[in-house]
NUKOLVEX-236912 format. One record per residue (C-alpha): residue in three letters; x, y negated, z. Coordinates in steps of 0.25 Angstrom, whole numbers, padded with zeros to 4 digits, always signed. Example, Ala and Ser with C-alpha at 12.3 -4.5 7.8 and 13.67 -1.06 7.14 Angstrom:
REM residues 2
ALA+0049+0018+0031;SER+0055+0004+0029;
This chain:
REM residues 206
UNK+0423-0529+0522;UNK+0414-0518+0529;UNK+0401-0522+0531;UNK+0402-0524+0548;UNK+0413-0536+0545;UNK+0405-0541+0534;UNK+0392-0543+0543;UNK+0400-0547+0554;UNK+0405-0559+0547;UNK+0395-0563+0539;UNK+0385-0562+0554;UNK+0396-0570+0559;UNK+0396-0580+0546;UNK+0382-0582+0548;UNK+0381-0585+0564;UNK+0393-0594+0560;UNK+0383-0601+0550;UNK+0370-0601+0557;UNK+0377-0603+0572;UNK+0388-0611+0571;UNK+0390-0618+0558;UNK+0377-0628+0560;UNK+0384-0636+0571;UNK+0398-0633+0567;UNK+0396-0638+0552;UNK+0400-0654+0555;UNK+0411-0649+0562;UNK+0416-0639+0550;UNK+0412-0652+0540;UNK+0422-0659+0548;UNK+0433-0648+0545;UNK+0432-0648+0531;UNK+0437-0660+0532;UNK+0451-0653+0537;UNK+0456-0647+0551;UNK+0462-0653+0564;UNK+0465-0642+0572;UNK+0471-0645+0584;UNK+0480-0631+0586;UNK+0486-0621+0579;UNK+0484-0607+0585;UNK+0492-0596+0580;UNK+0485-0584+0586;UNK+0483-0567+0582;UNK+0474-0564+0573;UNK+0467-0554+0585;UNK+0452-0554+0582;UNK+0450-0554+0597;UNK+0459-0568+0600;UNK+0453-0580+0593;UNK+0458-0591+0594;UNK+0447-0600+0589;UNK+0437-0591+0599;UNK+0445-0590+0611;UNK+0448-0607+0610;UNK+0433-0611+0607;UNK+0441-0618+0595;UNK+0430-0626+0586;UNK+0435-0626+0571;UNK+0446-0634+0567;UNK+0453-0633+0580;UNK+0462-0623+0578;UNK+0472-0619+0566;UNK+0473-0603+0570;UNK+0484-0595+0566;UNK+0483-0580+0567;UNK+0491-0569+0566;UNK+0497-0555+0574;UNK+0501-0557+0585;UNK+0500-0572+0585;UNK+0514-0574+0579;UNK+0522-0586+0574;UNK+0534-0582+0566;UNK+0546-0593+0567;UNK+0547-0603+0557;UNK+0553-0599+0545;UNK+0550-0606+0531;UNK+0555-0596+0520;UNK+0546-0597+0513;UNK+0537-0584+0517;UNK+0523-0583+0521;UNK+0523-0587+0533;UNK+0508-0588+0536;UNK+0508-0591+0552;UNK+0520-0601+0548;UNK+0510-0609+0537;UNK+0500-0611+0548;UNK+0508-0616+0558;UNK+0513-0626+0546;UNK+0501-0630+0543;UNK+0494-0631+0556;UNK+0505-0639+0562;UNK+0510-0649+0550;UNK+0496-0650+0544;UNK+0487-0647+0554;UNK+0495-0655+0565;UNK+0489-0646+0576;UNK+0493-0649+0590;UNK+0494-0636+0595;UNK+0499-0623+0591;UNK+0494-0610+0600;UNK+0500-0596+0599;UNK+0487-0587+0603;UNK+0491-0572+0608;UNK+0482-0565+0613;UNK+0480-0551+0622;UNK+0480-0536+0615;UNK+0486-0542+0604;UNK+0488-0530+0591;UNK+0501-0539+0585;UNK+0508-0540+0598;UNK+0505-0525+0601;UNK+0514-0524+0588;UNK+0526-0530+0593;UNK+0525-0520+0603;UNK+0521-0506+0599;UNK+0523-0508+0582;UNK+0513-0514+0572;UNK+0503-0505+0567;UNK+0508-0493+0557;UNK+0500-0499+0547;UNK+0502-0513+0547;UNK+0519-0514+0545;UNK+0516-0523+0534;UNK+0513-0535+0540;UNK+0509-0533+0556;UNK+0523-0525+0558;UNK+0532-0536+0554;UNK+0524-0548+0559;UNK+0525-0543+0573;UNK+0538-0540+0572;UNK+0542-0556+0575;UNK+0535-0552+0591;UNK+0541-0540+0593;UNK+0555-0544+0598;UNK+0547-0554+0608;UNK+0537-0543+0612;UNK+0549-0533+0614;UNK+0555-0542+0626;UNK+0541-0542+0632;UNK+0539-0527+0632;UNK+0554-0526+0640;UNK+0550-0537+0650;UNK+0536-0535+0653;UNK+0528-0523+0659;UNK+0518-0515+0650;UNK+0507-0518+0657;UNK+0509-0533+0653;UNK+0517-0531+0639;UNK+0506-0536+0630;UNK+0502-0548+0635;UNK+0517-0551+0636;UNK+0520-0546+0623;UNK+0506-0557+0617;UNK+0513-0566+0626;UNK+0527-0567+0621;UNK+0522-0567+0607;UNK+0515-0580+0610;UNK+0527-0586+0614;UNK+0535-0580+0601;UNK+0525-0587+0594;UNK+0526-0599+0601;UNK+0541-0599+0602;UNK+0541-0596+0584;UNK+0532-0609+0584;UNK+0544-0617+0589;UNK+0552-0612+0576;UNK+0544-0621+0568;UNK+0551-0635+0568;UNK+0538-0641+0564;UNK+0531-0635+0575;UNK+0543-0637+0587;UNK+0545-0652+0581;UNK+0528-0653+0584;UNK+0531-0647+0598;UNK+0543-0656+0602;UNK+0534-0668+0599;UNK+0523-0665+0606;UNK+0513-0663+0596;UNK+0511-0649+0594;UNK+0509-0641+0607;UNK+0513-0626+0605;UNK+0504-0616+0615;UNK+0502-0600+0619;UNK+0491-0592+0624;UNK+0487-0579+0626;UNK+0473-0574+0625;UNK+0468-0564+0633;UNK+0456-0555+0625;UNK+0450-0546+0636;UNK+0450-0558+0645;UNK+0448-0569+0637;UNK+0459-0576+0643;UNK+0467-0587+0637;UNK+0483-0588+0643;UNK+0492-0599+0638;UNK+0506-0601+0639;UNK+0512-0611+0649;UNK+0526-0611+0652;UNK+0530-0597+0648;UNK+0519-0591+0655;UNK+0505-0586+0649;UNK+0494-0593+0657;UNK+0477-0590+0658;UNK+0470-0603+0654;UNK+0457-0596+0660;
């Protein structure tokens, strides 16, 4: 760790403990207890596109699952490490959240990778998880015009996303019943505009 990340962190820690932690303790004495958080997020791992920031979400509120890209592989128990898939096991059999939402955001690196090829130095990993979106990302780039082709692209893979939830017979069986709701959005990071998906079309809640 270099010095700068080091003093960073530790700065934070301690505005964290002098700032926050005082009126905040009861509430973390409360969740030691255990947690009820009341959705699930599966969001990128984007240091610009927090969930818990951008939804002024306390602690214990939200379950987050990040990743690149945002991405939920389909349901398929054989036995690999699968961690996305644990999560959504746990969040939604144990947990009993009430809502799972698929967070994209804009300039997104991972989706950027579906389209122009992962990074030469990371094939290991990055090129082959991206490669689930880049069928999806494909049809975008031959239906839309350049000018739009990102957001489109982030756009589409939240509904892949969404649509790769529905494989998971515990999760669609929750959905049919009415007691997990399953949602989109879209966050915008040079305007800080959240979008959300109704009825196949991305919508600004500003």
């Amino acid at each position: 760790m270099t010095d700068e990340s080091r003093d960073a962190l530790l700065s934070g820690y301690r505005r964290f403990r002098e700032d926050h932690w005082p009126e905040a303790r009861a509430e973390y004495e409360a969740l030691a207890k255990g947690q009820r958080p009341h959705t699930l997020v599966v969001a990128c791992s984007d240091s610009r596109a927090d969930p818990a920031l951008i939804f002024d979400a306390a602690p214990g509120q939200l379950f987050v699952v990040r990743n690149v890209a945002n991405l939920v592989p389909p349901y398929e128990p054989d036995g690999h490490l699968h961690g996305v898939s644990a999560a959504l096991e746990f969040g939604v059999k144990v947990l009993n959240v009430s809502r799972i939402m698929v967070m994209g955001h804009a300039f997104c690196g991972g989706v950027n990778a579906m389209i122009h090829g992962a990074p030469a130095d990371c094939q290991d990993f990055v090129a082959p998880w991206v490669a689930q979106g880049a069928a999806t990302v494909r049809r975008v780039c031959e239906e839309c015009p350049p000018d739009d082709l990102m957001q489109k692209a982030e756009e589409a893979v939240v509904r892949l996303s969404l649509d790769n939830l529905r494989t998971f017979p515990w999760i669609a069986e929750r959905e049919a019943a009415g007691t997990l709701a399953l949602s989109g959005v879209h966050f915008g990071i040079a305007d800080g505009v959240l979008r959300s998906l109704r009825e196949g079309e991305f919508v600004s809640l500003a």
